[in-house]
C-alpha positions as CSV (number, residue, x, y, z in Angstrom):
1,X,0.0,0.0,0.0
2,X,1.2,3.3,-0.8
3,X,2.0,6.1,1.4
4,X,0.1,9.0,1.1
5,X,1.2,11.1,3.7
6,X,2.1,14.7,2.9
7,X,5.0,14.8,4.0
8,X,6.6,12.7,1.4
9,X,5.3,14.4,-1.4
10,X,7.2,17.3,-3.2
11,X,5.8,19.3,-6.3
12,X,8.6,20.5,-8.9
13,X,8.3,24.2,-8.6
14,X,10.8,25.1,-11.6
15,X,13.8,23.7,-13.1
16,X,16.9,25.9,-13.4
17,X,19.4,24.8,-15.1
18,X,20.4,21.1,-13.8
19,X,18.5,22.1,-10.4
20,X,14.8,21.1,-9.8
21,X,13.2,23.6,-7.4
22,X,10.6,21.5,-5.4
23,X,8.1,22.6,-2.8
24,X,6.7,20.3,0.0
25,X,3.3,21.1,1.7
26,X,5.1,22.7,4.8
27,X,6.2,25.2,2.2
28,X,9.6,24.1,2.6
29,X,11.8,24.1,-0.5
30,X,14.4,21.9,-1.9
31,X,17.2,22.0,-4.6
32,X,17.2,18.7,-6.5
33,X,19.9,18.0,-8.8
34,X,18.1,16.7,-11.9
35,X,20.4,13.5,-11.9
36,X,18.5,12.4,-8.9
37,X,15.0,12.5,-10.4
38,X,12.9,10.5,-12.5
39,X,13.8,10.9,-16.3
40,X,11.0,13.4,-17.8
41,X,10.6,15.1,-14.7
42,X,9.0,18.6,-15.5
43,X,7.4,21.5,-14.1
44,X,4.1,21.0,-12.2
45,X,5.0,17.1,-11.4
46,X,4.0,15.8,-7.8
47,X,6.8,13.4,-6.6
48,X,6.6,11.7,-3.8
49,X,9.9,9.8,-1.8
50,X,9.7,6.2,-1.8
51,X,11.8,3.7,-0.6
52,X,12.6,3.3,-4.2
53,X,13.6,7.0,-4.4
54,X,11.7,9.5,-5.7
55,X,8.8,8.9,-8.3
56,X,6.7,11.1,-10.6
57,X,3.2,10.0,-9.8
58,X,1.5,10.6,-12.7
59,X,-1.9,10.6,-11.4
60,X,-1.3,12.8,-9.0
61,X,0.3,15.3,-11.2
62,X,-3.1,14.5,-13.9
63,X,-5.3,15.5,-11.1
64,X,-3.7,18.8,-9.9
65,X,-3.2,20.1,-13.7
66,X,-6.8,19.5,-14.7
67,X,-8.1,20.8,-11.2
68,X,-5.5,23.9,-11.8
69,X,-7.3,24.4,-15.7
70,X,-10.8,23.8,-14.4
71,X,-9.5,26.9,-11.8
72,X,-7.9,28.9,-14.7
73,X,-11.0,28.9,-16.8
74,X,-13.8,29.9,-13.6
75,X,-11.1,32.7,-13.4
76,X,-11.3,33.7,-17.2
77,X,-15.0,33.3,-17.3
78,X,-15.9,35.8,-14.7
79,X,-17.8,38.7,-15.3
80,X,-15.7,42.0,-16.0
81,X,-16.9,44.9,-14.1
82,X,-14.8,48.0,-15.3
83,X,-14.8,49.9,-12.1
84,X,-12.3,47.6,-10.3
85,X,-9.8,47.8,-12.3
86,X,-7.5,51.0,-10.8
87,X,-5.9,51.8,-14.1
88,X,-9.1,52.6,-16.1
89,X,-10.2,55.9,-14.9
């Protein structure tokens, strides 16, 4: 059975350079040296540390992009009111 505490979960912030930037839920981040990760790792991946080392898990990842677009579009559908926006007057 997996483990699906928190606390071994990181997401891949950013990758700069041969460094992957990865966030943990305490808001905690860490500097990864690609070399260590999964091959295809990208930007937006969860990971979580296994006794195997660390793994993409792709459903995981899946979940939290569509959830993310779903978010994006309520966010693009809104109504525009004109009044809030301090640089038109």
């Amino acid at each position: 059975m997996p483990d699906n505490s928190i606390d071994n979960i990181l997401i891949v912030d950013r990758i700069v350079e041969t460094i992957a930037l990865c966030e943990g839920y305490s808001g905690k981040t860490r500097e990864i040296p690609l070399g260590l990760l999964p091959p295809g790792v990208s930007e937006g991946d969860v990971l979580r540390d296994t006794k195997d080392g660390l793994l993409i898990d792709r459903d995981e990842t899946s979940r939290r992009r569509a959830r993310n677009a779903e978010l994006f579009k309520a966010l693009a559908d809104r109504p525009r009111t004109g009044s809030r926006n301090r640089f038109n007057k």
